[in-house]
C-alpha positions in Angstrom: -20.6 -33.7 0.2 -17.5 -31.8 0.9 -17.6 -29.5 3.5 -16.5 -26.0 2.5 -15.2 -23.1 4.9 -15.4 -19.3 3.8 -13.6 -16.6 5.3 -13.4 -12.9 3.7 -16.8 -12.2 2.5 -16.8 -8.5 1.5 -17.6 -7.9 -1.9 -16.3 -10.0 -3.6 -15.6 -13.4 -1.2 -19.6 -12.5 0.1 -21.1 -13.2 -3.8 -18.3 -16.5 -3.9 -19.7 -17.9 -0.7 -23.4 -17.7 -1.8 -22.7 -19.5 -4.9 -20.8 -21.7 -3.6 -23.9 -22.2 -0.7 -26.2 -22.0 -3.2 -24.9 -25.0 -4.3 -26.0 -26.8 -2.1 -22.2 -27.7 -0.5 -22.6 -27.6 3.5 -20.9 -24.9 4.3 -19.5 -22.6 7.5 -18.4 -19.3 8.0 -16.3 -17.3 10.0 -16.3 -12.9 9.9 -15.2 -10.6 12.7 -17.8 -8.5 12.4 -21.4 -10.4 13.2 -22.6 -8.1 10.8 -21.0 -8.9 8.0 -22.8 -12.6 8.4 -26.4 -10.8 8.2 -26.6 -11.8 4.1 -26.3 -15.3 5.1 -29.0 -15.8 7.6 -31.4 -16.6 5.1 -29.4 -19.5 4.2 -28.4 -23.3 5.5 -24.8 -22.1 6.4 -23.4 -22.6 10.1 -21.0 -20.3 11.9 -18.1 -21.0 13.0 -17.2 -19.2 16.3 -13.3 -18.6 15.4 -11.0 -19.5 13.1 -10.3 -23.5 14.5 -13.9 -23.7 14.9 -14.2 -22.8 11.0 -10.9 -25.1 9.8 -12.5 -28.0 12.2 -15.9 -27.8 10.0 -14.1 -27.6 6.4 -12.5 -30.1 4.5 -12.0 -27.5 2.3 -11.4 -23.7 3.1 -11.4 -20.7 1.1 -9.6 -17.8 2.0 -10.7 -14.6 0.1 -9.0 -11.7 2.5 -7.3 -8.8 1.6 -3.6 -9.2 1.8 -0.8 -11.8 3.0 -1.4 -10.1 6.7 -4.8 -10.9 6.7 -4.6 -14.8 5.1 -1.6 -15.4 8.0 -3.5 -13.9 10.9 -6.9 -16.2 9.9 -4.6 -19.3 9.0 -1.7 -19.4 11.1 -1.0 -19.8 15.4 -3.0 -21.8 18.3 -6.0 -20.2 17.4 -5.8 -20.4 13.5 -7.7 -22.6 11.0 -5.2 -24.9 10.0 -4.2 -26.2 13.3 -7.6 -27.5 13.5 -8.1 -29.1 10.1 -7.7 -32.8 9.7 -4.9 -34.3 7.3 -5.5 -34.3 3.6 -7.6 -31.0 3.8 -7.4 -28.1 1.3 -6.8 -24.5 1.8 -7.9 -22.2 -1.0 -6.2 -18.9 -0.9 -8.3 -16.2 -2.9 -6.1 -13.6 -1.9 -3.9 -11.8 -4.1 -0.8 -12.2 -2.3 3.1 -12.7 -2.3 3.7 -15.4 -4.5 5.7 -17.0 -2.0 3.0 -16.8 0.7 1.2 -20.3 -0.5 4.6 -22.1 -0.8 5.7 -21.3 2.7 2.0 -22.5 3.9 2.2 -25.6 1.6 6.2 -25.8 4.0 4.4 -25.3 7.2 1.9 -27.5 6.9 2.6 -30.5 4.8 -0.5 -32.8 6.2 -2.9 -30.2 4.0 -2.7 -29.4 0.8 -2.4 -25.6 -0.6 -3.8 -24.1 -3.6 -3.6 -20.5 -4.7 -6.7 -19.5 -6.8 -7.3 -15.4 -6.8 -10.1 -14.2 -9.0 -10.9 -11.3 -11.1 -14.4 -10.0 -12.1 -16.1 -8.7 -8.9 -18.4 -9.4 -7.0 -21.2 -9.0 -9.6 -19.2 -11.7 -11.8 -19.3 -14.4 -8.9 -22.8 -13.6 -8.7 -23.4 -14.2 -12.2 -21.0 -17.4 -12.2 -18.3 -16.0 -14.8 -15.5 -14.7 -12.4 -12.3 -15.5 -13.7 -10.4 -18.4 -11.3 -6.3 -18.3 -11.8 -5.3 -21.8 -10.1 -1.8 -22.9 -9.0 -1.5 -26.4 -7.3 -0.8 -30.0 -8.1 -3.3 -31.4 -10.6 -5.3 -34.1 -8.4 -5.7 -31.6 -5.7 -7.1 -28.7 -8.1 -9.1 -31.0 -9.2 -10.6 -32.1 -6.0 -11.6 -28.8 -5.4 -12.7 -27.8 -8.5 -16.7 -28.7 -8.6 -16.2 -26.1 -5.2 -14.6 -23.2 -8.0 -16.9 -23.8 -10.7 -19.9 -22.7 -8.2 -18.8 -19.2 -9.0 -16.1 -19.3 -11.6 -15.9 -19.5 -15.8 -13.2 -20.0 -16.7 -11.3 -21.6 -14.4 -8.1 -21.8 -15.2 -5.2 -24.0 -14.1 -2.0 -22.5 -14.6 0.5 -24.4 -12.9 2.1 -25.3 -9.5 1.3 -24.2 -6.8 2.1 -20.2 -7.0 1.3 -19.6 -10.4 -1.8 -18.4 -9.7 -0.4 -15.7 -7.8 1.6 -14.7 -11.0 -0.7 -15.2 -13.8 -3.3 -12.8 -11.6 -0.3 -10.4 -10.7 0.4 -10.2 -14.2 -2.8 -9.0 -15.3 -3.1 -6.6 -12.8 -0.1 -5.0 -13.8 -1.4 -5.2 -17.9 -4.0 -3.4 -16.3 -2.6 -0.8 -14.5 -0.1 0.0 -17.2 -2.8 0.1 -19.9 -4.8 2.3 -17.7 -1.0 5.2 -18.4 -2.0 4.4 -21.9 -5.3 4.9 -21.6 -4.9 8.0 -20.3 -2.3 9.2 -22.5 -4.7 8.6 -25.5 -7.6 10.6 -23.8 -5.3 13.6 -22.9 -3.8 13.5 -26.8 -7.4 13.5 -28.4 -8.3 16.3 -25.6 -5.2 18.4 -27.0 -6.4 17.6 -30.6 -10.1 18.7 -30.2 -11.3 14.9 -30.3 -14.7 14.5 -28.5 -13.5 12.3 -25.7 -16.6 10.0 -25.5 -16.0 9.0 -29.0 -13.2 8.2 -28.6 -13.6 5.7 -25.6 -16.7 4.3 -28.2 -14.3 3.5 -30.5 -11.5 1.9 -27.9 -14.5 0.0 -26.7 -15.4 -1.4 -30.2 -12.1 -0.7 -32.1 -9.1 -2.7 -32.9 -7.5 -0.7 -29.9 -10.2 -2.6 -27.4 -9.1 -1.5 -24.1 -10.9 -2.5 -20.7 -9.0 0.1 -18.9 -9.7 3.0 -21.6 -13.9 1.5 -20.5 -12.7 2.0 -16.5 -10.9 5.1 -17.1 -13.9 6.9 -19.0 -16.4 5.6 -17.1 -14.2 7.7 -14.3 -14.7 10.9 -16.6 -11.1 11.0 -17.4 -9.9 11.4 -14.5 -7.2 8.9 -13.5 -6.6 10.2 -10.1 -9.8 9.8 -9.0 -10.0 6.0 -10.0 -6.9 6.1 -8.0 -8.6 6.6 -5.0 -10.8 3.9 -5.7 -8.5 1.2 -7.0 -4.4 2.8 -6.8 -3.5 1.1 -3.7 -4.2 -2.3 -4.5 -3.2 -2.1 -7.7 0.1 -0.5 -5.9 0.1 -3.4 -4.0 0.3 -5.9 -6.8 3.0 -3.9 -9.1 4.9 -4.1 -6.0 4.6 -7.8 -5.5 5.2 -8.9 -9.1 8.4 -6.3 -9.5 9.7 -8.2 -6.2 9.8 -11.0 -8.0 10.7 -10.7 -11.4 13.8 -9.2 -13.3 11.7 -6.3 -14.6 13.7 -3.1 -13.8 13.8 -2.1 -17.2 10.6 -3.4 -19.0 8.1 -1.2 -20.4 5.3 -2.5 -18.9 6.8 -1.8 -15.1 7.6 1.4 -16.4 3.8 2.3 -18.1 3.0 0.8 -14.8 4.8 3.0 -12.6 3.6 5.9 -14.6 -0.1 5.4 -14.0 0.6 4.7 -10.2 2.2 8.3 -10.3 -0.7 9.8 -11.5 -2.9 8.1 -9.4 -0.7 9.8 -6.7 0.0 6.0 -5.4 3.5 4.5 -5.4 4.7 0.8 -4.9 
């Protein structure tokens, strides 16, 4: 079977990587911390002892780290993964990154192939098999690797090209962040108008209004800075990234955007 690398396994990547073990795909993994490899010692999966050690063992690697720092500092120099991996292999980035991060890897290293899959669900989603998996890459190579994404992902969707991915998960996260200004916008009118709150986010939750960030932002007791703390700097992060990228200076959903990163106390 195909031999699958992890590398990132917090919250998230950890749940991905036992699925995708689970799955009975041999599989090796590679953490600074030994302790972060002490879920997986009830399980067949070797460990690599660096970086090339891991992209040596993998004929696929997934990369589920937090920023574009992180997936160059695993991937790239004389002691990186992919000087080690053998031509025709597959790095995954999970990451949420630059969009132009995957395409200058893709450049760098044209013997492998490069295709940028980030997620959304959580951890408890990968666990449950029903993350959602944005894919951007050619079509023979996503689907070379796809039997590996289906271990922890449904859907999973192929976008486009290789960078696509990174957009169509940028763009939610930026729906999302601007809904959450919305969100709280509706919860401070109703407060204003004598509206019982909690009903209120019932009835978003069930209503023709649905809204996943009016569910986050209550479950937060209405407090948007708060989440912020949880959640605002990633989500900074991304609005950053896409806005980079994009013509957007005057769209509404930058701006909504921009306002819920200000109450957060966060800025891009």
């Amino acid at each position: 079977m195909t031999r699958v690398g992890f590398v990132g396994l917090g919250s998230q990547g950890g749940p991905m990587a036992r699925r995708i073990i689970d799955a009975g795909f041999p599989t090796t993994l590679w953490a600074r911390r030994p302790e972060t490899l002490e879920p997986f010692a009830d399980t067949p999966a070797q460990v690599a002892a660096s970086p090339a050690e891991l992209g040596a063992a993998s004929d696929v690697l997934c990369v589920c780290v937090v920023d574009d720092a992180g997936v160059d500092e695993v991937l790239r120099g004389p002691d990186g993964a992919l000087v080690a991996m053998a031509e025709g292999s597959i790095v995954v980035v999970h990451s949420t990154v630059h969009l132009m991060t995957c395409a200058r890897l893709q450049a760098d290293f044209p013997a492998l192939r490069v295709v940028d899959a980030p997620v959304s669900g959580g951890g408890h989603k990968a666990a449950e098999r029903e993350l959602l998996v944005m894919a951007g890459g050619a079509s023979d190579v996503v689907a070379r690797v796809l039997p590996i994404l289906e271990t922890f992902g449904n859907p999973v969707l192929h976008v486009g090209p290789l960078g696509t991915g990174q957009e169509a998960k940028l763009l939610n996260n930026m729906v999302f962040t601007a809904q959450l200004a919305l969100a709280a916008e509706v919860f401070d009118l109703a407060a204003t108008r004598h509206l019982d709150r909690q009903a209120v986010a019932t009835m978003l939750s069930m209503g023709s209004g649905r809204s996943y960030a009016a569910e986050v932002l209550a479950g937060a007791e209405f407090d948007l800075e708060s989440f912020g703390a949880l959640a605002g700097t990633l989500l900074a992060k991304d609005v950053a990234i896409l806005s980079d990228h994009t013509t957007m200076t005057e769209s509404c959903l930058l701006g909504a955007a921009d306002q819920a990163l200000e109450r957060m106390r966060c800025s891009r």
